[in-house]
C-alpha positions as CSV (number, residue, x, y, z in Angstrom):
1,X,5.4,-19.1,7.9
2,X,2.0,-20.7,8.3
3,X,0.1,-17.8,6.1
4,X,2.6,-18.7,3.2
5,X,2.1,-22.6,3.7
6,X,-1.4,-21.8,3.4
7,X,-1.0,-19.4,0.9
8,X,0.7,-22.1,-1.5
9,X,-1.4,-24.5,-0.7
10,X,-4.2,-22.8,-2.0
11,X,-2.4,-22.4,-5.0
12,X,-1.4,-25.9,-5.4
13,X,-4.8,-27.0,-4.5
14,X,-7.0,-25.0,-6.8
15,X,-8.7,-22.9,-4.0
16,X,-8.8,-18.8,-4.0
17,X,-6.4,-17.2,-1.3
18,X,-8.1,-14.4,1.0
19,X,-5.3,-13.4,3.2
20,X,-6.3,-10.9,6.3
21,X,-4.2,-9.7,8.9
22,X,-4.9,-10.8,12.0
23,X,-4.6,-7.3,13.5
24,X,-7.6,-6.0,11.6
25,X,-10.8,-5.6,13.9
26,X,-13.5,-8.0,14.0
27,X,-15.9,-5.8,12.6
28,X,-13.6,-5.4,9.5
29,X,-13.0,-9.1,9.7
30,X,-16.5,-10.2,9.4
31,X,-17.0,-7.6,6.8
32,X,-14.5,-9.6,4.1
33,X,-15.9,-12.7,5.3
34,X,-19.8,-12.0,4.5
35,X,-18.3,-10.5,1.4
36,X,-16.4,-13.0,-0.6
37,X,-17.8,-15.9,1.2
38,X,-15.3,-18.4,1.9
39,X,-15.8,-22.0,1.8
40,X,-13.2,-21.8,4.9
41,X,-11.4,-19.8,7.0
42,X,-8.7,-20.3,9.0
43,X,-8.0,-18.5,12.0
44,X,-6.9,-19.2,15.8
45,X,-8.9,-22.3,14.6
46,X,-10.6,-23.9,11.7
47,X,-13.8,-22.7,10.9
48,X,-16.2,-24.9,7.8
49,X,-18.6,-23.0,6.8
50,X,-22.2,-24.6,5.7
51,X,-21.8,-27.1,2.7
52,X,-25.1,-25.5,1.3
53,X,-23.2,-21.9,1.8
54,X,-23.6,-19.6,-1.6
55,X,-20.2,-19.3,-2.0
56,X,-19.9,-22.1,-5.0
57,X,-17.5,-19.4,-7.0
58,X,-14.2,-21.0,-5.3
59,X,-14.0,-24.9,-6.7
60,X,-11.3,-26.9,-6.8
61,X,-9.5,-26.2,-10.3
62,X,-8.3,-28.8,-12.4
63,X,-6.0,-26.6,-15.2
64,X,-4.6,-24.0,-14.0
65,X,-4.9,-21.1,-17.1
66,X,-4.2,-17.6,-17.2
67,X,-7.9,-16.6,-16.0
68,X,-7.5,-18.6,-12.9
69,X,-8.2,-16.8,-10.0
70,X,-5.5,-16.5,-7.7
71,X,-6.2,-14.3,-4.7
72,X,-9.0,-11.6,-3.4
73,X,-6.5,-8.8,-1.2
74,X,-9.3,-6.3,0.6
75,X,-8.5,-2.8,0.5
76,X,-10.9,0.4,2.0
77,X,-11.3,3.1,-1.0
78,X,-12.1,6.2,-0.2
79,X,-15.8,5.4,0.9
80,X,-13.5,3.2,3.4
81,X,-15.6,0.1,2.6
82,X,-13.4,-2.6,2.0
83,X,-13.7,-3.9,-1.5
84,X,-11.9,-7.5,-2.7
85,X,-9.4,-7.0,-5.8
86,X,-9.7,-9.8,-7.7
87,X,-5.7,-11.4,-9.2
88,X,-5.8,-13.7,-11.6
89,X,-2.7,-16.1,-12.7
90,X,-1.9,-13.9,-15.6
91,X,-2.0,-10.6,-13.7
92,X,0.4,-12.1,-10.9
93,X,3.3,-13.6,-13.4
94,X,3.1,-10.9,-15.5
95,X,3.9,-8.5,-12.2
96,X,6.2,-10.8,-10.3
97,X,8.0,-11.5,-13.2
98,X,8.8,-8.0,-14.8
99,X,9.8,-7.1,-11.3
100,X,11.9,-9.7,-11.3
101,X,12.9,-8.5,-14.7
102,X,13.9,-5.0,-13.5
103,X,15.3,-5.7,-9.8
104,X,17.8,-8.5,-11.9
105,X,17.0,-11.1,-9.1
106,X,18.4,-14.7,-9.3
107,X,19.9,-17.7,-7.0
108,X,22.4,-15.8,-5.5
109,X,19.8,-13.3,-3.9
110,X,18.9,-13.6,-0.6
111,X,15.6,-11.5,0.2
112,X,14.3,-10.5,4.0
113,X,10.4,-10.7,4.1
114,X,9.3,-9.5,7.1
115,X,6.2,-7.7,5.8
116,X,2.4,-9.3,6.6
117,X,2.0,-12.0,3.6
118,X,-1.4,-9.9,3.9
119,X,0.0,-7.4,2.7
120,X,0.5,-7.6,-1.4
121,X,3.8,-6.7,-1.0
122,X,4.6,-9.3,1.4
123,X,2.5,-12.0,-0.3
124,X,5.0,-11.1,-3.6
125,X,8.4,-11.5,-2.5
126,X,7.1,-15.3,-2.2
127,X,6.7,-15.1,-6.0
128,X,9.3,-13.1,-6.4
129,X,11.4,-15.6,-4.5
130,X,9.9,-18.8,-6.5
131,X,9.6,-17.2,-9.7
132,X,13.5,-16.5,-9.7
133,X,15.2,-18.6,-7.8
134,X,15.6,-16.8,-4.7
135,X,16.3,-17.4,-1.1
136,X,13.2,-16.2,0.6
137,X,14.0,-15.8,4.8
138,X,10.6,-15.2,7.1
139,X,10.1,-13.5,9.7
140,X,7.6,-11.3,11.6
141,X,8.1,-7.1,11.3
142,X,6.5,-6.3,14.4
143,X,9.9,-5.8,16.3
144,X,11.5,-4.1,13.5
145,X,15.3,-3.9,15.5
146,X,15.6,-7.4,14.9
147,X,16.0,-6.6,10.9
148,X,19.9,-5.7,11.5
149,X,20.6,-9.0,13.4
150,X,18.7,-10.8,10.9
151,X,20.7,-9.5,7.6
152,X,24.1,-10.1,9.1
153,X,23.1,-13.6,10.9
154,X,21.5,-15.0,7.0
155,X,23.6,-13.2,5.1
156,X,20.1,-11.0,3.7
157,X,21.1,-9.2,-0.1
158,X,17.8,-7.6,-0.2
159,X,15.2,-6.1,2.5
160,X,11.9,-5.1,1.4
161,X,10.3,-2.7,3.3
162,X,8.7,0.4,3.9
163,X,9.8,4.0,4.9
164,X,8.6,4.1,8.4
165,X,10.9,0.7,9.5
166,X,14.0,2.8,7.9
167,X,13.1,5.2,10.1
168,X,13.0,3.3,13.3
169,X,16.2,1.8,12.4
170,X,17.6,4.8,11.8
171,X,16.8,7.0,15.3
172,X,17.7,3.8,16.7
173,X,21.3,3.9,15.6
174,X,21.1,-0.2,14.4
175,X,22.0,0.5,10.9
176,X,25.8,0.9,9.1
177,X,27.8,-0.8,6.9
178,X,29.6,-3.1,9.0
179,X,26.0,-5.1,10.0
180,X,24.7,-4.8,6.6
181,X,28.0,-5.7,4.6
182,X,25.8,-8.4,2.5
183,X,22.6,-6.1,1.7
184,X,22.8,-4.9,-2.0
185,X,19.4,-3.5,-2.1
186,X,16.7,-1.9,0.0
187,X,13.0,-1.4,-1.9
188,X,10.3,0.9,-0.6
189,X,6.8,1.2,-1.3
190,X,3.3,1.7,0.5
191,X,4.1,5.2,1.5
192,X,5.8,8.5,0.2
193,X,9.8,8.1,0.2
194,X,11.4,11.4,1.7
195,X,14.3,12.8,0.4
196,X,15.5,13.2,3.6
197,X,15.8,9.6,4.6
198,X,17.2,8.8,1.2
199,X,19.8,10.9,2.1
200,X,20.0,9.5,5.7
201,X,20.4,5.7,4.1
202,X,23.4,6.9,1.6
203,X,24.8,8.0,4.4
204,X,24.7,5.3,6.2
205,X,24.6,2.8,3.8
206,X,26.5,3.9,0.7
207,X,27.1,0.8,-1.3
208,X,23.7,-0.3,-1.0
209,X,21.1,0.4,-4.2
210,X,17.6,2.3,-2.4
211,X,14.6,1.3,-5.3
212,X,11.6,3.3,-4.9
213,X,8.6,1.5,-6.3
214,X,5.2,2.6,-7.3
215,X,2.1,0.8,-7.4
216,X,-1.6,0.4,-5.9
217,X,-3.5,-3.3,-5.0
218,X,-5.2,-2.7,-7.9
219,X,-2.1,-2.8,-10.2
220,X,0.4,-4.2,-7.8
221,X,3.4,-2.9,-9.4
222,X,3.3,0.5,-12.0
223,X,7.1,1.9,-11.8
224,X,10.1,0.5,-10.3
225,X,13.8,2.8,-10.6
226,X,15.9,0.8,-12.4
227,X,19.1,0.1,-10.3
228,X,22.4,2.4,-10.6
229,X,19.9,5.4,-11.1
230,X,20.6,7.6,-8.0
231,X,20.5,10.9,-9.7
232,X,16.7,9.6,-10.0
233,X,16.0,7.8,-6.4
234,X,17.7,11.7,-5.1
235,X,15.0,13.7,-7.1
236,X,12.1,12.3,-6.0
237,X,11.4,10.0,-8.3
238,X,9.4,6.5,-8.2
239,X,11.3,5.1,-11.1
240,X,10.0,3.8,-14.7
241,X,6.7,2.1,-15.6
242,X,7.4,-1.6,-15.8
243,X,8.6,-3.3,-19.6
244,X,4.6,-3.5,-21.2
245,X,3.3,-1.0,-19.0
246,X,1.8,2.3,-20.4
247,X,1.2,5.0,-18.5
248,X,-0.1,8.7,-19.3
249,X,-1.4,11.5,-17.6
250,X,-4.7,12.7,-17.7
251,X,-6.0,16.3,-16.6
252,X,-2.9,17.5,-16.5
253,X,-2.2,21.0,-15.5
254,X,-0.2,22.8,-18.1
255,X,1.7,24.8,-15.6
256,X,3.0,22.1,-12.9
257,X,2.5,19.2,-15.5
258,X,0.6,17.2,-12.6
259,X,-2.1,15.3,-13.6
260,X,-3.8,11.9,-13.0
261,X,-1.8,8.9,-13.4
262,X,-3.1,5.9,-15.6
263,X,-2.0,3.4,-16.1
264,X,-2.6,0.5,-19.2
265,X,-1.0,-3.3,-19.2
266,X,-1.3,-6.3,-17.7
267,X,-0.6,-6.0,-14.2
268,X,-3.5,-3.8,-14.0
269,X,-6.1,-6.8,-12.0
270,X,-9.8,-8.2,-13.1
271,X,-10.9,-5.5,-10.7
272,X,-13.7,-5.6,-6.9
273,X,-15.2,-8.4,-6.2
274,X,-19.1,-7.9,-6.6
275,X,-18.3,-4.0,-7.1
276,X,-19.9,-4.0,-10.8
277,X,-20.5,-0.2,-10.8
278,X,-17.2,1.1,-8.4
279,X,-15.2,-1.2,-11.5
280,X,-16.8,0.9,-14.2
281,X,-15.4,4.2,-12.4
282,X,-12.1,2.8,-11.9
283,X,-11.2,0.1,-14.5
284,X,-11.9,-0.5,-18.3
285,X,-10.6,-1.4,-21.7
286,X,-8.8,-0.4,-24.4
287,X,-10.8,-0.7,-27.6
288,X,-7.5,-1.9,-29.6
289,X,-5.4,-3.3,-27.5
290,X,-7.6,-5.2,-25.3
291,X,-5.5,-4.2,-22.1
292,X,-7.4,-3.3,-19.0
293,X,-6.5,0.2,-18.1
294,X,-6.7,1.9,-14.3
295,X,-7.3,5.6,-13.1
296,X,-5.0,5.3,-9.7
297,X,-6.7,8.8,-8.6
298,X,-2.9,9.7,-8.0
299,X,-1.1,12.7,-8.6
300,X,2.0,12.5,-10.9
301,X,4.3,14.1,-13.0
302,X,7.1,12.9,-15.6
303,X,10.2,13.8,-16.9
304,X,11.6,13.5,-20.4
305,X,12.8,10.4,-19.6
306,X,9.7,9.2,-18.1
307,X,10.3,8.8,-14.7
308,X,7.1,9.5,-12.5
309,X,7.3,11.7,-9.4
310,X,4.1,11.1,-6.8
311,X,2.5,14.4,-6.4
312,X,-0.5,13.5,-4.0
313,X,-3.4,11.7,-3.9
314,X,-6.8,12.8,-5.6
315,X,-9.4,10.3,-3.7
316,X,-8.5,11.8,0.1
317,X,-6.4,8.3,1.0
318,X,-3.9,8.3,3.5
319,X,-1.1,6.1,3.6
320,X,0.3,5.5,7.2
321,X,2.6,3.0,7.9
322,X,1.2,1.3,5.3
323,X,-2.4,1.3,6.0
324,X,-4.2,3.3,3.4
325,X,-7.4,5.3,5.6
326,X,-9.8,6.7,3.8
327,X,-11.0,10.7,4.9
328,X,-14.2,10.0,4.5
329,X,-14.5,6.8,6.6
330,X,-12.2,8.7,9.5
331,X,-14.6,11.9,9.3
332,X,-17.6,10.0,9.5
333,X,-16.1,8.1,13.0
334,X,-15.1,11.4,14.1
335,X,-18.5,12.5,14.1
336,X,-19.6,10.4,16.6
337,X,-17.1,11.5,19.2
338,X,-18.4,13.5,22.0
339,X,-18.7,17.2,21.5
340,X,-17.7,17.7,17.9
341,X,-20.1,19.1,15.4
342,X,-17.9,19.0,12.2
343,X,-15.1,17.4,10.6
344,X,-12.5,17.4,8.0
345,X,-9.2,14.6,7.5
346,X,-6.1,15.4,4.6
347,X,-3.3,13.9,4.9
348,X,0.5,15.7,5.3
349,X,3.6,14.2,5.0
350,X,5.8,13.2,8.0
351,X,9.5,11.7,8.6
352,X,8.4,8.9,10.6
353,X,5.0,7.3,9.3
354,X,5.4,9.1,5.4
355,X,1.9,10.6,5.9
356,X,0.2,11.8,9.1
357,X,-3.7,12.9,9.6
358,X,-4.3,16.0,10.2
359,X,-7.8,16.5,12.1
360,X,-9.9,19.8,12.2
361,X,-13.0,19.1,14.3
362,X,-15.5,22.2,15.4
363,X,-16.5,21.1,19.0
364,X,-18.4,22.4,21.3
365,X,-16.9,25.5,23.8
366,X,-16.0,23.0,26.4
367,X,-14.0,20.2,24.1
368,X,-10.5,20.5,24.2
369,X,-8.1,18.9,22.3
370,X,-7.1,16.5,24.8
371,X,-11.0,14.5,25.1
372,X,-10.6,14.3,21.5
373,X,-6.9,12.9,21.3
374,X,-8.6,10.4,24.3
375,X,-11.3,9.5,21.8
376,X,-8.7,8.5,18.8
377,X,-7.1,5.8,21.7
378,X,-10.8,3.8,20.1
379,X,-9.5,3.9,16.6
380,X,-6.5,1.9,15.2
381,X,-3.3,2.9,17.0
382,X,-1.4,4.0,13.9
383,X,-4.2,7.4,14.2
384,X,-3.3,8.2,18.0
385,X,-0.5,10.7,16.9
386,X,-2.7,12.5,14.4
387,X,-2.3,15.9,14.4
388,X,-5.4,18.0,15.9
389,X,-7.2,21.4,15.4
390,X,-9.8,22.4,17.5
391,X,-12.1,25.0,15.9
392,X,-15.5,26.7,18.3
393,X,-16.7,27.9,15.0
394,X,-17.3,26.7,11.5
395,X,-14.7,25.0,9.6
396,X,-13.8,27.2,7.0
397,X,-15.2,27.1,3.6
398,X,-15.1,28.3,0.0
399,X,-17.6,30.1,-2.2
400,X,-19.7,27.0,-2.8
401,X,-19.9,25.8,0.9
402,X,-17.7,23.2,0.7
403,X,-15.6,23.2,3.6
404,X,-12.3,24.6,2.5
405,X,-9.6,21.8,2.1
406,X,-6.5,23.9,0.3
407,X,-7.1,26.8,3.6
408,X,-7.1,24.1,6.4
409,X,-4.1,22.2,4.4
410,X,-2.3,25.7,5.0
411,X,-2.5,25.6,8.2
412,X,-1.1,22.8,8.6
413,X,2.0,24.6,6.9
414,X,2.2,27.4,9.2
């Protein structure tokens, strides 16, 4: 509750949100903070920083236009640095309202947000909520078996979350009709949605609509399936770019028809704070139409009727439980553990956090797997389960002496 009081205070204030979760480390912390330089942040306390402090970007505004900047969400890329993305007012009610648009919300809905407002998936169902109408209900995720006593006891139509809560709530047993008689829809995004659980929630829940959603900080929102679609949501498939949103496929392999998604239209955002040369890799224009276009360095596919079906990730980033971990950031840590002399991260799917890391490390004779599962307990918790291969030679690689990413991904099929 207080992050979205602060949250639309800034916006009714004229002052730049930066939300961070509160779980993040310090180092990370400070990190954002040298970054964008905040005039303030608020914490267990309130900290002023210098009047003479560089950051003069974030005045007060007096109109509040299109190009008014709205909010800076970190997020790691695959160097794992974090890197601002920089929403302005135009990118955010273009997004939260063809959302809106597609999931048909109005006064009658009644939407469960217990994601981080830190989260830009969280931090939208406020605008979601405003922009249409909506009942918006609060409350913290972090015991995730209160979710079924919360929809009955507020009477919840709608329950954003992601894939690993379903799945808690499923092994659990708390979820079935009788509870949920009010929910109408369930939406998913921030990891890969399993056919398995889709399955497991029509099942369980068989009047209730499951909307799979694509879409990356740095576009919030790409594809959402249109409701009443299931033949769709069963496939695979993350639904339909947006109304104004072009997509395409770039690279594409005429064999699998996978390629690289891009994406073209207004919910793509300004682009990193500070990150002139990383934007010019990632973002640009179109010459005639003026749109800002983004390579999401995801995998896709699409039907004839222009669905899009996730395929994998280019750029080596992980999505568990949410948190996006970058290979490269998690190899380099790796190499300081005790004993190992190489490493190598991919990600592989799995029913309970969407994707898993999978670890190879070439130790030293006397390192077992065990020191270096003891090890992870220094890294966030959501990597403790990682899965582990200990190699006492060289990791494998292919004819150019890059270490061999499709062989080690094998293994982890076998």
């Amino acid at each position: 509750m207080e992050m979205t009081l602060l949250l639309l205070a800034c916006i009714a204030g004229g002052y730049t949100f930066v939300p961070v979760n509160s779980r993040l480390d310090p180092e990370s912390q400070e990190v954002i903070i040298q970054d964008c330089m905040p005039r303030i942040v608020i914490s267990d306390g309130l900290k002023k920083i210098a009047p003479d402090s560089p950051a003069t970007h974030i005045r007060q505004r007096s109109l509040c236009g299109e190009d008014t900047l709205v909010y800076l969400i970190y997020t790691s890329g695959s160097d794992g640095i974090p890197k601002g993305v920089v929403a302005k007012q135009k990118q955010v009610l273009f997004c939260a309202n063809a959302i809106n648009k597609r999931l048909c919300h109005g006064r009658d809905d009644r939407i469960l947000c217990c994601l981080p407002i830190s989260f830009d998936y969280g931090m939208y169902q406020v605008f979601l909520a405003f922009l249409s109408g909506a009942v918006l209900y609060l409350d913290s995720g972090y015991v995730v078996q209160k979710i079924p006593h919360l929809i009955k006891n507020w009477g919840i139509s709608e329950l954003p979350t992601i894939p690993t809560a379903a799945n808690l709530l499923i092994r659990a047993g708390m979820l079935n009709q009788d509870t949920q008689s009010t929910l109408r829809r369930i939406t998913f995004t921030g990891e890969v949605l399993s056919e398995s659980l889709i399955r497991q929630l029509k099942k369980i829940l068989p009047n209730v609509q499951i909307i799979p959603m694509y879409g990356l900080t740095e576009c919030k929102r790409v594809a959402v399936m249109p409701p009443g679609r299931d033949d769709k949501v069963l496939s695979g498939s993350c639904g339909l770019p947006l109304d104004g949103v072009t997509v395409w496929l770039e690279n594409e392999d005429p064999v699998t028809g996978i390629g690289e998604l891009v994406v073209e239209g207004d919910n793509v955002m300004e682009g990193y704070w500070g990150a002139a040369n990383q934007n010019s890799e990632v973002f640009s224009l179109d010459p005639i139409t003026g749109k800002r276009i983004i390579r999401t360095g995801d995998l896709f596919s699409i039907d004839q009727e222009g669905f899009l079906y996730f395929r994998g990730r280019k750029n080596g980033i992980i999505k568990i439980r949410g948190y996006r971990v970058s290979n490269i950031w998690l190899e380099n840590r790796l190499q300081n553990f005790t004993g190992v002399l190489e490493t190598a991260v991919i990600g592989i799917p799995d029913v309970l956090s969407g994707e898993k890391a999978a670890i190879f490390v070439s130790v030293i004779s006397d390192v077992t797997e065990n020191a270096v599962r003891a090890e992870l307990k220094s890294l966030p918790n959501y990597l403790w389960d990682s899965k582990i291969f200990i190699f006492h030679e060289p990791l494998p690689r292919n004819q150019n002496g890059k270490i061999n990413r499709n062989q080690l991904r094998r293994m982890t099929e076998g």
